[in-house]
C-alpha positions, 0 to 999 in steps of 0.5 A, a space after each residue: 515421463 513428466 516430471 514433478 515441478 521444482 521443489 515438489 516431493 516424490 510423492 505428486 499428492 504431497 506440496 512441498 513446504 511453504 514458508 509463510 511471510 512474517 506478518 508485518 510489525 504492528 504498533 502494538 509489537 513495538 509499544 510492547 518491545 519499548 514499554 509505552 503505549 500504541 498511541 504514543 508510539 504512534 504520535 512519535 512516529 507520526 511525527 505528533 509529539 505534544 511539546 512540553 509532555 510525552 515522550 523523551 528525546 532518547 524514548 523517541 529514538 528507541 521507538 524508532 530504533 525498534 520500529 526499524 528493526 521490526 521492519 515496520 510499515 504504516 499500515 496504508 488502508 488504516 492511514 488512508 481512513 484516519 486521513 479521509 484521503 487516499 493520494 491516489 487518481 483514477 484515469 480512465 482508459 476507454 478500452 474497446 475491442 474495436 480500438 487499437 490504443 495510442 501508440 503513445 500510450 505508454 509515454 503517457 502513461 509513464 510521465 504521469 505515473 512519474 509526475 503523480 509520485 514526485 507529488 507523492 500520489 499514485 495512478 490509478 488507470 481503470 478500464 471502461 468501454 465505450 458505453 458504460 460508464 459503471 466502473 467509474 460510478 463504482 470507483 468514485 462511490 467506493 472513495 478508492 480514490 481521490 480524484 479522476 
């Protein structure tokens, strides 16, 4: 007799219960906590505050206080639209069935991915085989990064 997976039910046609992640923080939820506006809390955690107008010192550090204890996280795809960038490189990996890779590969590999976050940018490795060059058109016509 086979047995349900761990955490299923007796009965095999009902799923156990899932807990869904919290969504993550928004500025919204935090300008509500602290009573002031998204874009302001925004400037504060951006780091743009206008000198001589806008928030106060002991604002600020609620701001901040809040956005910690919400858990909050810039949002990466918005950040990335705003800025125009999106500090990531493409390195294409000719992949073939016929090939064998390097056995050096994962040396490369690991001392770039370890060079391009010091540089606070991240690696991304994209495959292409030895006749089309079609993933790499897509991937420069998309913008998903900045450079290959």
């Amino acid at each position: 007799m086979t047995h349900p997976p761990t955490g299923w039910g007796t009965d095999r046609n009902t799923m156990p219960e899932l807990s869904l992640p919290t969504p993550p923080a928004r500025l919204e939820d935090i300008a509500q906590r602290v009573g002031i506006s998204r874009s302001e809390v925004s400037r504060v955690l951006n780091n743009r505050i206008r000198s001589g107008r806008g928030v106060s010192k002991a604002k600020q550090d609620e701001i901040r206080r809040v956005a910690e204890e919400l858990g909050y996280e810039p949002n990466r795809a918005a950040r990335n639209l705003a800025r125009g960038r999106t500090d990531t490189v493409g390195m294409p990996i000719r992949v073939s069935l016929h090939r064998e890779l390097s056995p050096h590969y994962h040396e490369i590999v690991g001392a770039l991915t370890c060079t391009f976050r010091e540089m606070g940018l991240n690696l991304l490795l994209v495959g292409w085989d030895d006749d089309a060059l079609g993933p790499l058109e897509r991937l420069a016509r998309a913008r998903t990064c900045d450079g290959i």
